[in-house]
N, C-alpha and C positions, 0 to 999 in steps of 0.2 A: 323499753320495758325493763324492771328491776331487775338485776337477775335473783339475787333470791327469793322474791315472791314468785319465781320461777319454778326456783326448786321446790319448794315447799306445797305448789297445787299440784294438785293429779293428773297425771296425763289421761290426755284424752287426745282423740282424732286430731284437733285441730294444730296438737304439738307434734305428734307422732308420724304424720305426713310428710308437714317440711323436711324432717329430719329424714325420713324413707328416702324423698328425693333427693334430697342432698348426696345420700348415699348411692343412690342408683347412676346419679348425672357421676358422682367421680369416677364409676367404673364403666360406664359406658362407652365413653371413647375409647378407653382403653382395648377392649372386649372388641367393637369392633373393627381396629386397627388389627387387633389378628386374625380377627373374619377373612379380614382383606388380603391381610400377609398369604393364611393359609390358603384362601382362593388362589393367587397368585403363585405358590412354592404345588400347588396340583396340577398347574397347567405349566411348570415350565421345563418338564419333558418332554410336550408338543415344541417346544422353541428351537427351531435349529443353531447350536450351538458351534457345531463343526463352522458351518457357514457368517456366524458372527464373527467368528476368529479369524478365520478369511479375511472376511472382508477388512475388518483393522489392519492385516497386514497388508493388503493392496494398499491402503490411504501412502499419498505421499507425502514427504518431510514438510516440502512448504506450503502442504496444506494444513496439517495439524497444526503447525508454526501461526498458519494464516488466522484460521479459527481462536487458537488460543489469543492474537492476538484481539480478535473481537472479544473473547471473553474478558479480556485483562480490558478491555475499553467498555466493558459491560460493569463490570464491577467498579471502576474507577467514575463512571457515571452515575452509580448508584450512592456513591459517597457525595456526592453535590446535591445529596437529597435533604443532608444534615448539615447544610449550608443555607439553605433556605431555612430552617428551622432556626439558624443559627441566628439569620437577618429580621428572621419575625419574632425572636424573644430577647435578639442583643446581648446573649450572654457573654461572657468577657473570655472564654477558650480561644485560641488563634487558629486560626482557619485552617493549616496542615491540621493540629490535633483533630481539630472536629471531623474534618476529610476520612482520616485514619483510624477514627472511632466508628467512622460508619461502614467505611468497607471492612476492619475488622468484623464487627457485628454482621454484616451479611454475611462474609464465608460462613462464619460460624453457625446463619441461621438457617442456609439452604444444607447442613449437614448435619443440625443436632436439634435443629426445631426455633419456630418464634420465640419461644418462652427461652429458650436460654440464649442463643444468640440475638434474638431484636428488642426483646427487653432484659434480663437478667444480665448480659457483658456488657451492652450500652449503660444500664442503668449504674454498674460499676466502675465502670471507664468515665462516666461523666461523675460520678462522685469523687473518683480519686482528683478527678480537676476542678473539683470544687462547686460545680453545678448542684442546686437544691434538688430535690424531688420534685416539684411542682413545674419546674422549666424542662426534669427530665422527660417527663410527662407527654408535653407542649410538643419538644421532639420528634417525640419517637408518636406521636397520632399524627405529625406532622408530615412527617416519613410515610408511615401505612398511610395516610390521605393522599401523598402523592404518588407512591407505589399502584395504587388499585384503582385511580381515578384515569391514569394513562393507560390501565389497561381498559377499563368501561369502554375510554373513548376510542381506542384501537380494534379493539374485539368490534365495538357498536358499528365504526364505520366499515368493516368486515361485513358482516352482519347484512346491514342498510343496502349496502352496494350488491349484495347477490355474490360475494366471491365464494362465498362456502354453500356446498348442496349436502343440505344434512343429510346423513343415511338413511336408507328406510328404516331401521329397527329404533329408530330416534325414536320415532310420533309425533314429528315437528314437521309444519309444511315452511316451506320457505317461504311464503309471504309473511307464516306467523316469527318467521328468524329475522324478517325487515323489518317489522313492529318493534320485536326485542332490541335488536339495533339500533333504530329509532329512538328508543327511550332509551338508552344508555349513555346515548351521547349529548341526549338532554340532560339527561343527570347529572354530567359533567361541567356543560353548558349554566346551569342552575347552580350549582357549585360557584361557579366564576360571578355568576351575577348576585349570586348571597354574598361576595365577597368585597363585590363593588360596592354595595349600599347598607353592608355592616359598619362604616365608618367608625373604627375602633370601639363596637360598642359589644361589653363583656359578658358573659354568661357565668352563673355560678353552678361548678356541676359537683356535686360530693365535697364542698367546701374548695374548692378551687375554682379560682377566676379563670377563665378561658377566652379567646378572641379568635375571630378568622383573621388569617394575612389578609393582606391587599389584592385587589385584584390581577397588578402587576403580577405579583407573587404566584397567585392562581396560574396564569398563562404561563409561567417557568417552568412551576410544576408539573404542569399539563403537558409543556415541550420537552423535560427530560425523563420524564416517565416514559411517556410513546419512545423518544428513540431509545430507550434501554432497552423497552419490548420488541421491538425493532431488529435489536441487534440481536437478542437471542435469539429469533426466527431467521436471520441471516446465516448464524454458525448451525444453526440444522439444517439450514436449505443448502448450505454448499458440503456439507458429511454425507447429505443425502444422495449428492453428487448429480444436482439439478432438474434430478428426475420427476420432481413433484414441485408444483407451480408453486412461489414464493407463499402465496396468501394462502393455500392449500397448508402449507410446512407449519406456516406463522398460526392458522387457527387451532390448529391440536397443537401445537406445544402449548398456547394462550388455555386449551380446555384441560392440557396436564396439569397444568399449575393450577386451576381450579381444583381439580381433583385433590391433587396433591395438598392442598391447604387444608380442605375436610375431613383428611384420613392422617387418623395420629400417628404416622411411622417417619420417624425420624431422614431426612431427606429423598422422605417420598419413595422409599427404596421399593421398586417394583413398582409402582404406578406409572410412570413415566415408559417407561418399557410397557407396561399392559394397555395405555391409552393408544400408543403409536400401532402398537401392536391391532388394536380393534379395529384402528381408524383407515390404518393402511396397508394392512399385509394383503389387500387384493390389488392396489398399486406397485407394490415395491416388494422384490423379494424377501421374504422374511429371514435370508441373512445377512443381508445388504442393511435391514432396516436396523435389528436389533446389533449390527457391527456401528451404524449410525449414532444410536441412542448409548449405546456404551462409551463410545469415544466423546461424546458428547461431556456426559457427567463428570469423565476421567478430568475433560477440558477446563468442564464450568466450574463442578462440585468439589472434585478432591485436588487437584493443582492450588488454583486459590486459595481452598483451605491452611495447606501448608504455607501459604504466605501471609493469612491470615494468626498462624500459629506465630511466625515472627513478628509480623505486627503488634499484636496483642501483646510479646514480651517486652518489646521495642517502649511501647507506651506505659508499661508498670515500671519499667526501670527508668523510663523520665518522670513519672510520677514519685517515683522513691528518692530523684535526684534534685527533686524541683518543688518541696512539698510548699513550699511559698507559692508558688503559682496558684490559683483559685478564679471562680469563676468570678469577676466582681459584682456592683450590686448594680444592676440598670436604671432606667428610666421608667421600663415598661413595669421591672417588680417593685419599682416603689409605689408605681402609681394601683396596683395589684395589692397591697396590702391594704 
């Protein structure tokens, strides 16, 4: 539409509206990310706090040593995410940068949000190395496809198999949780075979050409997503200190990070503590659990972080050293144009 025949007609309903929503949807999330916060900061003088502390200082050395090391194999896994992204669009960055671009981008996005660590650092970190927008794109959907498709099919087969008995205050019976199940890991399953019989053929979505990987690709995906999922239910089930059956530990952290994704607060601060909290303070002492979920973040969230903080510099100052370096031009984006 023109825009100045825009201005120039009278408003009416049918312009007035869009614009209302537009405005409503920006502050929405916002508004109820403090709902959430402030629900959370009202209940956490029921939380035994003396007893969280405790319990941290009982953990011992080589087990925080041990966990962290799953963390740092958790993260290091998640950067072979943008490796597969790397093989399906053939951009010309060498394989440590790409490695380094992606676990940077994660610390930064499980502590300050999607939007500036999984897109906003990636999208800058692959510009400085000379990747276009439209390959950074490719990427980073490539990434969250493989991210959320290992957990479908983790959570699914959870689900399917009967290891999780929803609570009563759910409203979920567990046959209707084996359904759910069921079809998630069709989804994935579907996935795999849209992948196989897409043979290179491209989509145009907002002016950008688009492709599935290969099927190959799919199953990679598929294998390093689950065990990344995998391993984080590992470092809570042994913080936990084995008290709660592996599949039991692995499904609420699997429904934290659900949570966590929906609610705009920046690395989920509180949610993760209040899901555990719901799910199992009739399990597990409540300062057994919230000393668990602390040491946890301390592990996963803010350690990494700070190596993520060197990472990041690591990579500006070879970008500043190396401005010759750039992504070169593929096969795939030539045939793309």
């Amino acid at each position: 539409m023109n825009h100045d025949a825009t201005t120039l007609s009278a408003p009416g309903p049918s312009t007035a509206r869009p614009s209302l929503w537009r405005r409503c949807r920006r502050w929405l999330l916002p508004l109820l990310g403090l709902a959430v916060l402030g629900l959370l900061l009202s209940h956490a003088h029921k939380v035994d706090w003396a007893g969280a502390w405790h319990a941290l200082q009982r953990y011992p050395a080589t087990l925080l040593l041990g966990v962290l090391g799953i963390a740092t194999a958790s993260h290091a896994l998640y950067g072979c995410f943008d490796l597969i992204g790397r093989r399906h669009t053939r951009h010309g960055v060498p394989r440590w940068r790409t490695w380094a671009i992606a676990v940077t981008s994660y610390a930064f996005n499980l502590n300050l949000g999607s939007l500036v660590g999984g897109i906003a650092l990636r999208a800058r970190l692959y510009a400085r190395a000379g990747v276009d927008e439209t390959t950074v794109a490719q990427i980073v959907g490539i990434s969250l496809a493989t991210n959320w498709l290992g957990y479908g099919l983790l959570a699914g087969g959870l689900f399917a198999a009967g290891a999780i008995t929803p609570p009563r205050q759910a409203n979920i019976g567990t046959d209707a949780l084996r359904v759910l199940g069921v079809a998630m890991i069709l989804l994935a399953a579907t996935y795999v075979v849209a992948c196989a019989f897409s043979r290179g053929r491209q989509w145009q979505v907002r002016g950008r050409r688009l492709k599935l990987p290969s099927a190959q690709l799919a199953l990679v995906q598929l294998t390093l997503s689950t065990a990344n999922w995998a391993l984080m239910g590992c470092a809570m089930y042994l913080l936990l200190g084995r008290q709660v059956p592996y599949a039991t530990t692995l499904s609420v952290l699997l429904a934290a990070s659900i949570v966590g994704v929906i609610t705009p607060i920046p690395a989920g601060l509180g949610v993760l503590e209040a899901v555990y909290l719901a799910l199992l303070s009739g399990t597990v002492r409540q300062g057994t659990l919230m000393g668990a979920v602390l040491a946890y973040r301390a592990l996963y969230y803010l350690l990494p972080l700070a190596g993520g903080v060197v990472l990041y510099l690591l990579l500006e100052r070879y970008a500043a050293s190396h401005p010759q370096e750039a992504g070169s031009e593929t096969p795939w984006r030539a045939q793309t144009r």
